[in-house]
C-alpha positions in Angstrom: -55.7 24.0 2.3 -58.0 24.7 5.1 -56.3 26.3 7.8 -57.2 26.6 11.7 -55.8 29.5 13.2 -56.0 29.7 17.3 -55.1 32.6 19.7 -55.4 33.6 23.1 -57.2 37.0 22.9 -57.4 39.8 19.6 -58.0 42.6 22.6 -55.6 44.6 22.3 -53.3 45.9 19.3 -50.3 43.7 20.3 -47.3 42.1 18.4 -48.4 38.9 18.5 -52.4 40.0 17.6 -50.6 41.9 14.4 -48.6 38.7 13.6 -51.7 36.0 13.5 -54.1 38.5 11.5 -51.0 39.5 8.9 -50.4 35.2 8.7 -54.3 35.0 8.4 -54.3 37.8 5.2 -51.5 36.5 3.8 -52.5 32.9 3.3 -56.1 34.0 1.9 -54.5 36.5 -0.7 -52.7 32.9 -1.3 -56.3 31.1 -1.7 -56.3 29.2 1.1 -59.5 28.7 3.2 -58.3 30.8 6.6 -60.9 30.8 10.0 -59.0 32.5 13.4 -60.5 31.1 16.6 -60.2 33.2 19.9 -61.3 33.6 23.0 -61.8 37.0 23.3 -62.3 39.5 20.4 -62.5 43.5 20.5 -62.8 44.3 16.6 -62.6 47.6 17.2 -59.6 47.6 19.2 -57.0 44.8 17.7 -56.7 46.0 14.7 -59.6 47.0 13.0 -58.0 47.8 9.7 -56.7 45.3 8.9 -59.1 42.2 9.9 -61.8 42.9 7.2 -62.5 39.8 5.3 -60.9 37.5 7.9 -63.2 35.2 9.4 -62.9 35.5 13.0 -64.6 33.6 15.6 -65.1 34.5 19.6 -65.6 32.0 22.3 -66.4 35.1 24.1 -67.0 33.2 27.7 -66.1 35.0 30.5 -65.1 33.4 34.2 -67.6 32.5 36.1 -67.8 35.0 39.1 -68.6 31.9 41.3 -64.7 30.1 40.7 -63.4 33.2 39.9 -63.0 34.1 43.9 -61.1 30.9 44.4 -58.3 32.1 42.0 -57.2 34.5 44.6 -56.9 31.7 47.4 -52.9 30.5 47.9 -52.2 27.3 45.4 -55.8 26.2 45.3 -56.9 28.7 43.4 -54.2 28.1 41.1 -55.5 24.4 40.1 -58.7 26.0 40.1 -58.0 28.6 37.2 -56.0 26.1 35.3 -59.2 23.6 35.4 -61.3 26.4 34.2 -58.8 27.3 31.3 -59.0 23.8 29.8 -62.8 23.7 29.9 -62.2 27.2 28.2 -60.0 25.6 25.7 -62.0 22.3 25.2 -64.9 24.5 24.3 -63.2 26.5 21.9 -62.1 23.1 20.6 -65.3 22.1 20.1 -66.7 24.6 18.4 -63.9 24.1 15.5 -64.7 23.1 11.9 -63.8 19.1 12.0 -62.3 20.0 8.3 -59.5 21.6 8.9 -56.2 20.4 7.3 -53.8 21.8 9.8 -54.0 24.0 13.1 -51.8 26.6 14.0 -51.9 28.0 17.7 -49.8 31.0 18.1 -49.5 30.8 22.1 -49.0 28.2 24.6 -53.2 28.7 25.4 -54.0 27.8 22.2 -52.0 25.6 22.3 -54.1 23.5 24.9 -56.7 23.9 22.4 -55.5 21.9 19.4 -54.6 19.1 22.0 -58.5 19.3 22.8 -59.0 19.0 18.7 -56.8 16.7 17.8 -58.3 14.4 20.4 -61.7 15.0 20.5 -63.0 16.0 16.5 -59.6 14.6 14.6 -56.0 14.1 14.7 -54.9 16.5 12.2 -51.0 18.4 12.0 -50.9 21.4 14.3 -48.2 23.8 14.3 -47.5 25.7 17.4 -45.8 29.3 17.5 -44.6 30.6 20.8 -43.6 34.2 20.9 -43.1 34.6 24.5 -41.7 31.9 26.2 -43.6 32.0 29.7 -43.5 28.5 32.0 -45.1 29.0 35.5 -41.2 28.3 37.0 -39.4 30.5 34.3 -39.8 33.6 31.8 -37.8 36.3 31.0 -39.1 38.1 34.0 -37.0 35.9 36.0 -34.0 37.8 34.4 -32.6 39.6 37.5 -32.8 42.8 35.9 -36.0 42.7 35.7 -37.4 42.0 39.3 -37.4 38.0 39.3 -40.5 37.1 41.7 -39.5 35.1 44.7 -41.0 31.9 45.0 -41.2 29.2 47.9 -39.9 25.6 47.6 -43.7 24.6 47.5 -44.2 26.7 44.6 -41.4 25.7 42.4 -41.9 22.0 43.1 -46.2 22.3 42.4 -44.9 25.0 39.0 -42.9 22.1 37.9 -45.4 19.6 38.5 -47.6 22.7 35.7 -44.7 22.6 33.4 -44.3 18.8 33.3 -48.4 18.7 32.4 -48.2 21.0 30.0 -45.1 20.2 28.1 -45.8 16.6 28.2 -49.7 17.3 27.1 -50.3 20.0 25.7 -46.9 21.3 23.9 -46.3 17.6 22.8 -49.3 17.1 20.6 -47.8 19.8 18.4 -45.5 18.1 15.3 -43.4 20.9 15.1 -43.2 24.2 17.5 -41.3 27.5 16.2 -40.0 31.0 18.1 -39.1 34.0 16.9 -35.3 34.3 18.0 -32.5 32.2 18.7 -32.0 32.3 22.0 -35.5 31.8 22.7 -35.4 28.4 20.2 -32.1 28.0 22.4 -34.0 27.9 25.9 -37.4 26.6 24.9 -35.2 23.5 23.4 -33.8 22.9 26.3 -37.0 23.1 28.7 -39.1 21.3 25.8 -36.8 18.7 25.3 -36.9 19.0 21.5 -35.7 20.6 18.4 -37.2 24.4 18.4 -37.6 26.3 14.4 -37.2 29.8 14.1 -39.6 32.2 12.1 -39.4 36.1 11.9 -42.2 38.4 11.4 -42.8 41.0 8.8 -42.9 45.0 9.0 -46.2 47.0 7.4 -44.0 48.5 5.2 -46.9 50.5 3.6 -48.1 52.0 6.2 -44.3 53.3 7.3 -43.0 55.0 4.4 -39.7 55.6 3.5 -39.0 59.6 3.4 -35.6 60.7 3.2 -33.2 61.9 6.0 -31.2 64.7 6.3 -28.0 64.5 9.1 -28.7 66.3 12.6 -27.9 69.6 13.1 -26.4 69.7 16.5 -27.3 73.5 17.3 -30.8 72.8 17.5 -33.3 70.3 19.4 -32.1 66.6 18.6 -35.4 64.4 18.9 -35.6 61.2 20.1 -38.0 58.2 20.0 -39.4 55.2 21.5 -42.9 53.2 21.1 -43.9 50.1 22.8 -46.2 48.8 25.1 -45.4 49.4 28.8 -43.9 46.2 30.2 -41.2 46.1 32.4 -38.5 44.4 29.8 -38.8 47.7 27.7 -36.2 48.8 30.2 -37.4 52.9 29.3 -35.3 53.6 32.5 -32.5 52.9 30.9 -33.7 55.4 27.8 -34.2 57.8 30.4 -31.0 57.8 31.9 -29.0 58.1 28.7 -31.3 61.1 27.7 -29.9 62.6 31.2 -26.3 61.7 30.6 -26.6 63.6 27.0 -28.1 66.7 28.4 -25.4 66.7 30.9 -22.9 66.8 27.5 -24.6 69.4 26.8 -27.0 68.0 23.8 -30.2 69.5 23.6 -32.1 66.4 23.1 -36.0 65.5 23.4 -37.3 61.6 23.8 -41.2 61.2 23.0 -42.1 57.9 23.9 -45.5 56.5 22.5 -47.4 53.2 23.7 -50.7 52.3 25.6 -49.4 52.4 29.9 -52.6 51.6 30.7 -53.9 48.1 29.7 -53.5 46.5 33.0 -52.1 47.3 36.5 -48.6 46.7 36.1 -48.1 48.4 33.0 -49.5 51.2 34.7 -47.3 50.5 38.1 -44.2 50.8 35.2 -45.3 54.5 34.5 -45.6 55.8 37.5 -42.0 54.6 37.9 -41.0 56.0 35.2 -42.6 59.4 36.1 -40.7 59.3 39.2 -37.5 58.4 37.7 -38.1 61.6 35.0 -38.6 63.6 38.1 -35.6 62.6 39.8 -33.3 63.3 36.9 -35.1 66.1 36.5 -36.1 65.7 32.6 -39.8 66.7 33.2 -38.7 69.1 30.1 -36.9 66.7 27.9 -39.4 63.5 28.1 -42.6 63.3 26.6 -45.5 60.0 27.5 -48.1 60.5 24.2 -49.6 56.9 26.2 -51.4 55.8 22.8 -51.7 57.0 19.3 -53.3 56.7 15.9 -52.1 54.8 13.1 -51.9 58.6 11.8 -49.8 60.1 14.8 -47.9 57.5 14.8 -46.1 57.7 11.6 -45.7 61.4 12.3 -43.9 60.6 15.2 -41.2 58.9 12.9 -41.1 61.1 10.5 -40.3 64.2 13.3 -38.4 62.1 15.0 -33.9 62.0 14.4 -33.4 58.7 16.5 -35.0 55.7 17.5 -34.3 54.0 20.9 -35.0 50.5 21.9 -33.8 49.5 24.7 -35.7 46.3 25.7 -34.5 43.6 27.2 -35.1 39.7 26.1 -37.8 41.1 23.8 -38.0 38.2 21.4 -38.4 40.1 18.4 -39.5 43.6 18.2 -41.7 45.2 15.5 -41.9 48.5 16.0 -37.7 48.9 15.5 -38.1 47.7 12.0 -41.5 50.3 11.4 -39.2 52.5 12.6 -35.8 51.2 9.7 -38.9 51.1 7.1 -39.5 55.3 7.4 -35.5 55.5 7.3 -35.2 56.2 10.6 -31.9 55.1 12.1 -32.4 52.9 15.0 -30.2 52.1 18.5 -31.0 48.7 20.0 -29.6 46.4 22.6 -28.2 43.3 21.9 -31.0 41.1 23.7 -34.0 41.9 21.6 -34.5 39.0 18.6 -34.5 42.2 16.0 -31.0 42.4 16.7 -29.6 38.7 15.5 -30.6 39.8 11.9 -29.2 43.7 11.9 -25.7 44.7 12.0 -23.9 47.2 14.0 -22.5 50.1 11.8 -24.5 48.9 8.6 -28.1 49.0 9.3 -28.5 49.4 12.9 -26.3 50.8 15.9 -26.5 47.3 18.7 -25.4 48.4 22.3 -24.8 45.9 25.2 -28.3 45.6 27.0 -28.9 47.5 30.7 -25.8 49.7 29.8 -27.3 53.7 29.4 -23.8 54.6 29.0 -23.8 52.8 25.6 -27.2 54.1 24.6 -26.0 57.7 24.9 -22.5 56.7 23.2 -24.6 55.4 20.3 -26.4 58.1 20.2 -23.7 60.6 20.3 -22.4 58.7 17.1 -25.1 59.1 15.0 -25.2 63.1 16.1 -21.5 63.7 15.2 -21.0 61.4 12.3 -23.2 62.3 9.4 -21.7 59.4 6.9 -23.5 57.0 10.0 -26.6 58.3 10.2 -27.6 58.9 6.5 -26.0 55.3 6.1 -28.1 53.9 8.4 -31.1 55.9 7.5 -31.0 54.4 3.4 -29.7 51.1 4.4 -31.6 50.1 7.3 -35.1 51.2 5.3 -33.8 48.9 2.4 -33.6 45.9 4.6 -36.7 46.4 6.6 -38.8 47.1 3.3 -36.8 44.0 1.1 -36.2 41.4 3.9 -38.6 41.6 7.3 -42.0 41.7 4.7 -45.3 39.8 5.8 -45.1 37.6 2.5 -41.9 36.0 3.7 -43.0 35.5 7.3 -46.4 33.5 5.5 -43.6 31.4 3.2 -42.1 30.2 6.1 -45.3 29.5 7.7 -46.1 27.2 4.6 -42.6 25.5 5.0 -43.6 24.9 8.8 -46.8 23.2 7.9 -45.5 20.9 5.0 -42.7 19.9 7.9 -45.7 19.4 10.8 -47.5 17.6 7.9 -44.5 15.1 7.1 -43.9 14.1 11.0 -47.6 13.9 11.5 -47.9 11.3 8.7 -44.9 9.3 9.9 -46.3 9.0 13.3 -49.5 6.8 11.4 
């Protein structure tokens, strides 16, 4: 089978950039004919280890600095930009083998650009993935905890005039459309007007090995541990606060927290509140910002590491808890992240109530005091991230979804 993969940008070493190249190297180890069509492409930034072989091709066309200044002008600009994504789109469309068996955009971008396929070289299946749900009148940044932007009656009523175009367009010429989580199949059914699958991503278990854990010694330094890009739903603050509640019970803890805070302005705006808020609890002492790593660091930051924290909210799935199960290293999560509707509490994982610190440092407290918890978690979290969150499953169901997009596109004839 000849398969068209599509994504927004491979420019940074993001979840969703790791989840289209692992689909893309799976299904070629398979002996399927794989090409990945982007707009953008940094090869030596997304992922440069693990692209070889893959055949990868760059629209690479940037915005014109001519209709570029009219994106910043109030609701105009806004038409403007969107015009100038389609062309974008309906370029990279064109420029598309016209053999493909079946397309598969992995954001709601790419999305515009099998519609441009489909219609203009052939109609051909196309199944859409959607790991972040983001509709110009709702995404999760509209959850009040995480500083909903306020918009005017004139903007909601011309952003649902956007949503109605692109659901009824774009998102419509997919046969079948899958999330990574429940509750995001839950909402995006319910704005989409149609029945949403689930698929879950896989773990590089090889490159997070397993190393055995001993219980925490609570007279010396307990170390904790968090990695992620800086967005606001990672909710560090709340990490933060929990570390301040356990020195303040007297627990000599330490939180590293490794991930890239300076990509673009507001992840950058998110650290120097953070900063502020380590200075106000005074933990300048306690926390530690690495900002980014190597694939090398990185691992040793698990294996030094006692406890990982995860604290995001409305993530829809979340990698990097599961690197961190694979090196059998017990994990505390909240209960809004899409990792934590296949992990159970007391088993595998420890699952708090998301924006509660309180319950992150009760979590944590547990797995210092109760020895039978952590090494429990430790050996059986690693056996379920290594035996059921693996690349090779995540590419099964991805066959699955195309055999289904395959059978409604040929009843539609």
């Amino acid at each position: 089978m000849k398969i068209g993969l599509i994504i927004h940008t491979l420019d940074i070493p993001g979840g969703t950039q790791r989840q289209i190249i692992m689909l893309a190297r799976e299904l070629v180890k398979r002996g399927h004919e794989v090409k990945l069509f982007t707009f953008i492409y940094l090869p030596k930034i997304s992922f440069p280890e693990l692209t070889g072989g893959l055949s990868i091709i760059a629209l690479d066309q940037k915005y014109s600095p001519f209709l570029a200044r009219f994106f910043r002008l109030r609701f105009i600009g806004t038409f403007v930009h969107q015009w100038f994504e389609s062309r974008r789109c309906r370029e990279l469309a064109l420029r598309m083998d016209p053999d493909f068996d079946i397309l598969s955009p992995h954001d709601q971008m790419s999305m515009r650009v099998a519609y441009f396929y489909k219609k203009l070289i052939r109609d051909i299946p196309s199944a859409g993935l959607i790991s972040d749900l983001f509709l110009a009148n709702w995404s999760y940044a509209d959850d009040p905890a995480l500083r909903p932007p306020h918009r005017t009656f004139l903007q909601r009523l011309i952003n649902w005039f956007r949503d109605e175009h692109l659901i009824n367009k774009y998102l419509a010429a997919q046969e079948v459309i899958a999330v990574l989580n429940d509750r995001t199949a839950h909402i995006a059914g319910a704005f989409l007007h149609r029945w949403i699958k689930v698929v879950r991503p896989g773990v590089d278990i090889d490159d997070f090995p397993y190393i055995e854990r001993q219980p925490i010694d609570k007279t010396k330094k307990i170390k904790l541990f968090s990695h992620n890009f800086f967005y606001i739903h990672r909710r560090y603050e709340d990490t933060l606060e929990a570390v301040a509640m356990l020195r303040d019970r007297g627990y000599d803890v330490d939180l590293t927290i490794v991930g890239n805070h300076s990509f673009k302005d507001t992840a950058r705006a998110y650290y120097e509140r953070l900063q502020g808020l380590v200075r106000k609890l005074h933990l300048e002492d306690r926390v530690t910002f690495r900002g980014e790593v190597s694939a090398e660091d990185l691992l040793k930051e698990h294996h030094k590491a006692q406890i990982f924290v995860n604290a995001n909210h409305l993530q829809t799935w979340g990698i990097a808890p599961f690197e961190a199960l694979s090196t059998g290293l017990p994990i505390v999560i909240s209960n809004t992240i899409g990792a934590s509707e296949v992990l159970t509490h007391g088993e595998n994982a420890l699952i708090f109530e998301a924006l509660h610190p309180e319950e992150i440092a009760a979590n944590i407290e547990r797995l210092i005091n109760e020895p039978d918890l952590y090494m429990r978690i430790s050996k059986r979290g690693s056996e379920f991230a290594r035996t059921k969150i693996t690349w090779q499953r995540w590419a099964d169901d991805f066959l699955r979804f195309f055999a289904e997009a395959k059978e409604i596109h040929d009843k539609k004839k």
